[in-house]
Each structure stands twice: as structure tokens, then as C-alpha cells.
Phi, psi and omega in degrees: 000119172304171222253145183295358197247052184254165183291342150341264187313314171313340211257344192245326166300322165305322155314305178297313190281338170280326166310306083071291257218309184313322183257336159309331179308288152342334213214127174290310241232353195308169157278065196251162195203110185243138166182188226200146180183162152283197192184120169217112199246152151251122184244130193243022136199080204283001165236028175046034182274191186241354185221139155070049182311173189204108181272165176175164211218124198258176195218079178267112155271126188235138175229126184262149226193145161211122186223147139229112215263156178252169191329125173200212174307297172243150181240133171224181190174120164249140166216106172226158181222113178272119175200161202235128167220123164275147163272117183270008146225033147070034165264019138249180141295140155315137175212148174240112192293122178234138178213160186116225212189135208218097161190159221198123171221162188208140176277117225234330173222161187311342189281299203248121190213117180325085187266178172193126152246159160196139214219116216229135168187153119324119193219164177285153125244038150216110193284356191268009162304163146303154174266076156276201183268312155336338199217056157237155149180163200268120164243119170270142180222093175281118186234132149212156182189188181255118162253106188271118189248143181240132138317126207243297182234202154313316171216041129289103172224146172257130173230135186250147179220103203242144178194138172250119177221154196240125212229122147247137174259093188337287207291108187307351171277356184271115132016059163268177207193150193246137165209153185258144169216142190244168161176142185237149195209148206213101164228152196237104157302110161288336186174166201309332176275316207254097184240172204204155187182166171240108187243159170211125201246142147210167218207136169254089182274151176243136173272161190268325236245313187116347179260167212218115170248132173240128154255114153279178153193138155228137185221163167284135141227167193190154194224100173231140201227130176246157181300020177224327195253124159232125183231154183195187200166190165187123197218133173181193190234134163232159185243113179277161134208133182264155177233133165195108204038241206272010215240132176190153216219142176240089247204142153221187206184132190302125195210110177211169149232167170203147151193144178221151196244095216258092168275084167349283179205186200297342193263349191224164192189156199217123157247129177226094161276151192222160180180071171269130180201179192237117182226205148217199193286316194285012181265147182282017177308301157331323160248019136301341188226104185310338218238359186262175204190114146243169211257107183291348165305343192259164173332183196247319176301144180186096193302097209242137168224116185248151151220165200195105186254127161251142150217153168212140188231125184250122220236143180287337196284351180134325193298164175227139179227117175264124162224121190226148178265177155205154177200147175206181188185122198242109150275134169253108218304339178261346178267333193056055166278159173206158183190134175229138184233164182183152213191160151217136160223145176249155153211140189219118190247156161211145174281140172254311154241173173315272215297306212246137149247174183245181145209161187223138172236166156211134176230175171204107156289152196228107157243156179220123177250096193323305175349284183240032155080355152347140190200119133261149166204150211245121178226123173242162175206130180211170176203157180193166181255153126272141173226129180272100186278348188161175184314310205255328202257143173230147168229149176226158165211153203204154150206159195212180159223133219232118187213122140222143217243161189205183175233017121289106182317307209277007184253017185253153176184161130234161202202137171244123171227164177200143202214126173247120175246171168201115192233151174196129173270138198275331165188000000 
């Protein structure tokens, strides 16, 4: 891995610090919150193999930003995170980590109103890998265009959309990709609970790479709100088609979403997303679903069906308790690749004292690789302490252990760890 201090990387700090500066400006009055801590993890295989394990112990400084501007003309919000981490027997390179969200809008007429995002994460690339730093890379995702909206009646509306968005990859063997997007949406209020509407998109990716993918689509969409409940959604069909020299391919395909929010009782709550299209790598679908991945070494075209179930319950004595299913499934259109995954994880915090609490996470992952009939799985476990050192300073320690079994030998490791943090907000 080249040295961190390259123009790559200056390039993704300049960006960030001009955000920075974009939403902070606008709002006298905004909510911002900042703060800062180390990170010290030991790891006694910290590059997760199956052979010639390595212990070694990394040392990360991190600083976290928060904005919320307050309502007006124009509105922003940032949650970005800056951090520097050494390895101290160089079983990586030192890197420097940016993850979070940029994002801002102005109404420029009662009508017409500007948006801009941008969206920064740590994505895998080869999912049948480990997630070291080596199987990491950084994608950034800039989106801006324009909205029009026309009132038509009282419950009638036209909405119009133009977006330009720009998909960058660190690692330079990665895809980029440029892409335009139109879309006209048609919505009807049936009642004050029940809206319901017809949108149609179409969509130009331009790839880095010379290939050229157009996505059509129509869909339904509906929104209904019960005094507990909210669900909403959109189910229609869409059409890929890639282009690359003489070669070219066509897919069509069921394209939906659905999600719902569901208040048990005051203290719980159930959640359900959903989510199938016909896409490419460079789309922000990934990083809608923390837990989803796609495996960028395969085609650019990708047929993706994701879900994703929560519940969390807050205990009168203080405790929490998060439990999320997951499942997915990536066809990859030029390859006939395929690939499934599917997981649960818990985490149960409980208070001991005002100052201390304990918590435990556990997860479990499943993958399956058609190709060659592959199977992994994955099991983590940790427990850990919180301590309040004070108003503004948290120290947190933790320790977990990491097991994963493969019908590949050279895709197995354990890893035992143990991590001391210490953060503090500054205001």
C-alpha cells in the first residue's frame, strides 16, 4: 500500500474540510458537536489468515464533527469522522480514515429547491476476504441536481428531478464512474394518512472503465401512517442495458422497495427494509445497508435483493437491548455470478452504576458462493465496560474474539482481541 501521505488521500481531506466549511457557514445558530479520543486495539492476528498469524497493536486518533443547522431558507448537516491509525509492528501501513455524510439544501424559489449530498465509507472489496485494511477502500459519493415541485390541486402534485452524481474509489483498480439522472413522480393524497403516486426515471452511468450502463424504471409508490405504524414504498419494473465496444447486454427485472416502522410500545420498536433493483457497483445502494457489500472484483452490472429487520427495546431498570436479521443476494449480470449472504447480531447494554455500564455484542454471518459452492461463516463475540470519567471524557475497554470456518482452507482465521478507547467531547 502506498504511503498515506499522497495526493489521493490530500484530495479526499480537502474535500471534507470544504464541506465543513460549506455547512457550517450558512446557519449563526446551528448545533454542532465535536469531539475526539484514541483508539488502542490488540490484535494476536491482526491480518486474520490462517497461517503465520501476527500479533501487533494498532493506535488510532479520531475526531468526530457534527452539524445541524437550523430551519430556514437553506438547511445542512454533517456527521464526518476524521482518524490517523498506526500499527505499531507495521503489520499495515499507517492510514488515514474518513467515514460520514455531507449534506445540504436551498430553496432558491417557492417552487425549486437545490439539494447536495455526499457520502464517504469504508467498503470491502473482495467479499470472500477478510475485512483487514488491505481489503478495504474508500468510496466516495457526490450527488447534486435540482427539484421542482408543482402543486397541481390541493392533493395533487408534480415533482420534477434532475441529479448529477460522481462515485470515486481510492484504490485506483476500482470503477469510477460519473452518472445523470432525470425522474417525474406524480403524487395524490387520498387522506390526510394515505398518499400514493407514479414515478419514472431514467438513468446514464458513465464508467472510467469505457463501459456505459442506461437504467429505466416505473414504479408505484405509497406511504401510510397509522398511529404506531408507518410503511411506504414503491414496486415496478426496470431495464439495464451495458454497453462495452461491441458488446452488449440487457436485463429486465422487478425493482421495489418497502419499509416499515413499527411502535410496539413506548420503549420498543420493529423495523423492516427492503430493497431489489437492477444496479451497478458504483450505486449508493451499499451503503444504505451497513451490513451489505458488494464484491467489487465481479462485473459492474448487478442485480441486488437486500432485507433488513430490527427490533430495540429500552428495559425500565436502563438496559437496551438491538437485535437485526439480514439477508441478501447479488446476481452478477455479466458473469452469472452469484452470491449470498445472510446474518444476525445482538447487542445488550445494561447500567451498573450512574458512571459504569457493561455490554456484549454478538454476531453471525453466512455466505454462499455459487461459482465454486463455497460456504463461510463467520462468529464474533465481545463484552465490554463504559465508564463516565467525567461530563465531557468516556473511557471504554472491551475484549471479543472473531472465528471464521470456510470450505476454503486459506479463507479461515481466529482472532482474539482487546481494545481500550478513550473520547472526549469538546463542546
Amino acid at each position: 500500500m502506498d504511503e498515506v501521505y499522497g495526493s489521493g488521500t490530500i484530495r479526499w481531506i480537502v474535500s471534507i474540510g470544504t464541506g465543513f466549511l460549506i455547512a457550517a457557514g450558512p446557519s449563526l445558530a446551528a448545533t454542532n458537536s465535536l469531539s475526539g479520543g484514541i483508539d488502542n486495539r490488540f490484535s494476536d492476528n491482526a491480518r486474520r489468515v490462517s497461517t503465520n498469524e501476527q500479533s501487533d497493536v494498532e493506535a488510532r486518533v479520531n475526531l468526530n464533527f457534527q452539524h445541524l443547522s437550523d430551519p430556514g431558507q437553506c438547511t445542512s448537516a454533517v456527521d464526518m469522522g476524521l482518524g490517523y491509525g498506526y500499527w505499531h509492528d507495521d503489520a499495515f501501513d499507517s492510514e488515514i480514515y474518513t467515514d460520514g455524510t455531507l449534506q445540504g439544501q436551498c430553496e432558491l424559489t417557492p417552487r425549486l429547491t437545490w439539494q447536495a449530498l455526499d457520502t464517504i465509507r469504508q467498503v470491502t472489496q473482495d467479499t470472500r476476504q477478510a475485512d483487514t485494511q488491505d481489503n478495504l477502500t474508500r468510496k466516495n459519493v457526490f450527488r447534486t441536481g435540482p427539484i421542482y415541485t408543482l402543486q397541481l390541486t390541493q392533493v395533487d402534485q408534480l415533482q420534477f428531478s434532475a441529479a448529477y452524481e460522481n462515485t470515486e474509489f481510492e484504490e485506483p483498480e476500482e470503477p469510477d464512474s460519473e452518472r445523470f439522472t432525470g425522474t417525474a413522480a406524480y403524487n395524490h393524497n387520498f387522506s390526510e394518512t394515505l398518499q400514493g403516486g407514479l414515478s419514472l426515471s431514467a438513468e446514464r452511468t458513465e464508467l472510467d472503465t469505457e463501459e456505459e450502463l442506461d437504467r429505466e424504471s416505473a414504479v408505484v409508490t405509497f406511504d401510510k401512517v397509522w398511529v404506531t405504524t408507518r410503511v411506504n414504498g414503491s414496486l415496478g419494473v426496470n431495464r439495464l442495458e451495458t454497453r462495452l465496444g461491441t458488446q452488449e447486454v440487457s436485463n429486465d427485472g422487478i425493482t421495489g422497495t418497502f419499509n416499515l416502522v413499527r411502535e410496539i410500545n413506548p420503549s420498543s420498536e420493529f423495523t423492516l427494509y427492503a430493497n431489489q433493483r437492477l444496479t451497478d457497483q458504483t450505486s449508493t445502494l451499499g451503503l444504505q445497508f451497513e451490513d451489505f457489500n458488494f464484491d467489487l472484483s465481479e462485473s459492474s452490472a448487478v442485480e441486488v435483493t437486500a432485507i433488513r429487520a430490527g427490533y430495540n427495546n429500552r428495559f425500565s431498570n436502563g438496559s437496551t437491548l438491538t437485535v437485526g436479521l439480514s439477508a441478501s443476494r447479488s446476481d452478477y449480470v455479466q458473469t452469472d455470478e452469484r452470491e449470498d449472504q445472510s446474518g444476525v447480531d445482538l447487542r445488550y447494554s445494561r447500567p451498573v452504576t450512574e458512571l459504569l455500564s457493561w455490554f456484549t455484542d454478538a454476531a453471525y454471518q453466512h455466505q454462499r458462493f455459487e461459482d465454486d459452492g463455497s460456504e463461510d461463516d463467520l462468529y464474533s463475540l465481545s463484552v465490554g465496560l463504559d465508564y463516565r470519567l467525567s461530563s465531557r471524557m468516556d473511557i471504554r475497554s472491551a475484549i471479543g474474539h472473531r472465528q471464521k470456518t470456510s470450505d476454503i482452507a486459506s479463507r479461515e482465521y481466529d482472532e482474539n482481541w482487546i481494545a481500550v478507547s478513550l473520547n472526549y467531547r469538546f463542546f
